[in-house]
C-alpha beads as a LAMMPS data file, in Angstrom:
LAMMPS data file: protein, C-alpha beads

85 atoms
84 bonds

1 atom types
1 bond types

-500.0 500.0 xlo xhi
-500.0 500.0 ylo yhi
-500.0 500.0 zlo zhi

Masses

1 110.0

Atoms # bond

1 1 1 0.000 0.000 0.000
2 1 1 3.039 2.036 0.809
3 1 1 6.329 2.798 -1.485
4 1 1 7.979 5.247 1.014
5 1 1 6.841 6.996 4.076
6 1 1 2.988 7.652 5.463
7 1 1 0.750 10.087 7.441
8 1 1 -2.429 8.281 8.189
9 1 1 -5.744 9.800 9.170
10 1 1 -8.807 9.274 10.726
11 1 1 -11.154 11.314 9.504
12 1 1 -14.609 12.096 11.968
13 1 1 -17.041 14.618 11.520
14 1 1 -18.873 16.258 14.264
15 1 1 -22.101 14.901 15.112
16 1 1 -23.716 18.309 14.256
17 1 1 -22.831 18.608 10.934
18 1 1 -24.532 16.252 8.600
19 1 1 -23.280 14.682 5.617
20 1 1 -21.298 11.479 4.755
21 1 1 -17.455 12.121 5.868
22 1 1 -16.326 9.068 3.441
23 1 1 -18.032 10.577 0.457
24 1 1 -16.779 13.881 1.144
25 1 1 -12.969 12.527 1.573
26 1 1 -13.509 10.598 -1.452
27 1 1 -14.319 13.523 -3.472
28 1 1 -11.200 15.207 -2.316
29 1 1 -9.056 12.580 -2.927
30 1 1 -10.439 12.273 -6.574
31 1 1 -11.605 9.430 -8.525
32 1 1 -8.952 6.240 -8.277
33 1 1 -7.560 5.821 -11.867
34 1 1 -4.741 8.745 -11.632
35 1 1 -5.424 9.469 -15.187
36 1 1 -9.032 10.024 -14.662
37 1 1 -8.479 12.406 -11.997
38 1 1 -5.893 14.796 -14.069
39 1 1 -8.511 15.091 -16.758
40 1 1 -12.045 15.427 -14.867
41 1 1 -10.433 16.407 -11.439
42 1 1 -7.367 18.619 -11.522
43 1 1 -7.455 20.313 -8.258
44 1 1 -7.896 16.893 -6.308
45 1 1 -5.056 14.758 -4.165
46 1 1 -4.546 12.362 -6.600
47 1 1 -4.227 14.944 -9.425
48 1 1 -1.818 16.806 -7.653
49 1 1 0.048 13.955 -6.179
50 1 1 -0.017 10.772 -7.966
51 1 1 2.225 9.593 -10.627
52 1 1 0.373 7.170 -12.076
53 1 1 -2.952 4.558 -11.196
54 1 1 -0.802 2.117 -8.938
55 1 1 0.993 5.133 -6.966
56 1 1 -1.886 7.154 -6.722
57 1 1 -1.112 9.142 -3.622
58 1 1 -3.844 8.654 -1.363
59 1 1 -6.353 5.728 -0.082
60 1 1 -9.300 6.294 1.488
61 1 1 -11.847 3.236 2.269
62 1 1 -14.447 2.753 0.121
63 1 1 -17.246 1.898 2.634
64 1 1 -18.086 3.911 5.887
65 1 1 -17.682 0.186 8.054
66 1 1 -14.229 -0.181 6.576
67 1 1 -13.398 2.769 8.231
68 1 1 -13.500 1.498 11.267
69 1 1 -11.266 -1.512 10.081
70 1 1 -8.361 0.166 8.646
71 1 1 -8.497 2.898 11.363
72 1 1 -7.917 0.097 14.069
73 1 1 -5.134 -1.827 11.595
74 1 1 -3.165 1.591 11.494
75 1 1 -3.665 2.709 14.744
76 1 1 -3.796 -0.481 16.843
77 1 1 -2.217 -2.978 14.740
78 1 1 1.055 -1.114 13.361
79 1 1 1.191 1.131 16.273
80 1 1 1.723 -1.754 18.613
81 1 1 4.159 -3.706 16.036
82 1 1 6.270 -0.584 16.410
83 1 1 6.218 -1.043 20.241
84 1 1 7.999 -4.215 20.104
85 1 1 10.989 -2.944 18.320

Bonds

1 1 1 2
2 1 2 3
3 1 3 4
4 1 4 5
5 1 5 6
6 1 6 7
7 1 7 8
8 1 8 9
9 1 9 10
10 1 10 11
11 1 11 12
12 1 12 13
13 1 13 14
14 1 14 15
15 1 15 16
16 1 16 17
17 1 17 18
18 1 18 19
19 1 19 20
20 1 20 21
21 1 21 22
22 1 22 23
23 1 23 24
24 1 24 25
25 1 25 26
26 1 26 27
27 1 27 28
28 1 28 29
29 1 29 30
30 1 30 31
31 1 31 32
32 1 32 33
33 1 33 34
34 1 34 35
35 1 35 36
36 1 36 37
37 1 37 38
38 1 38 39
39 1 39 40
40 1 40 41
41 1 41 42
42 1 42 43
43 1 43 44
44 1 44 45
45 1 45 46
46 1 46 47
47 1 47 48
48 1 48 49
49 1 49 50
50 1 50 51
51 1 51 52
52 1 52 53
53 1 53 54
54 1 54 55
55 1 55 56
56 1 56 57
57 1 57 58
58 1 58 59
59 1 59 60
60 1 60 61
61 1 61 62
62 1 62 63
63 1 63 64
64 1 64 65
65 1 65 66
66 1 66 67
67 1 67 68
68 1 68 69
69 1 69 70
70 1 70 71
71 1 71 72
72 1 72 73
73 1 73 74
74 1 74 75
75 1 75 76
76 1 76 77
77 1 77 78
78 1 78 79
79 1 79 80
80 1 80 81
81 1 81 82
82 1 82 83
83 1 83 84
84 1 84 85
């Protein structure tokens, strides 16, 4: 998932604000195919960033309850791996 280097996120919104936080990441980070995302969405992450479809520049899940998943495999999973060094 990685060639280099990381910052992960997890992204929440506050309960008073409505909306869908994964759709409105998603639409920052631009669609997935790099190319795409040059040509329809310039001014997005993986416009700006990526080089090409496989080093795209950003992931974000694809489904709110995945979320939840890959926040706890970053945060729990790799944070205590690092602990044992």
């Amino acid at each position: 998932m990685s060639s280099g280097s990381l910052i992960a996120l997890e992204l929440k919104r506050d309960n008073n604000l409505s909306g869908n936080v994964v759709e409105d990441f998603r639409g920052q980070a631009g669609p997935w195919d790099y190319s795409v995302a040059c040509e329809l969405h310039p001014h997005s992450v993986r416009a700006k960033f990526g080089k090409s479809t496989v080093a795209n520049a950003i992931h974000c899940t694809d489904i709110p309850k995945d979320g939840v998943i890959e926040c706890e495999y970053f945060f729990k999973v790799l944070a205590g791996r690092q602990g044992m060094r």
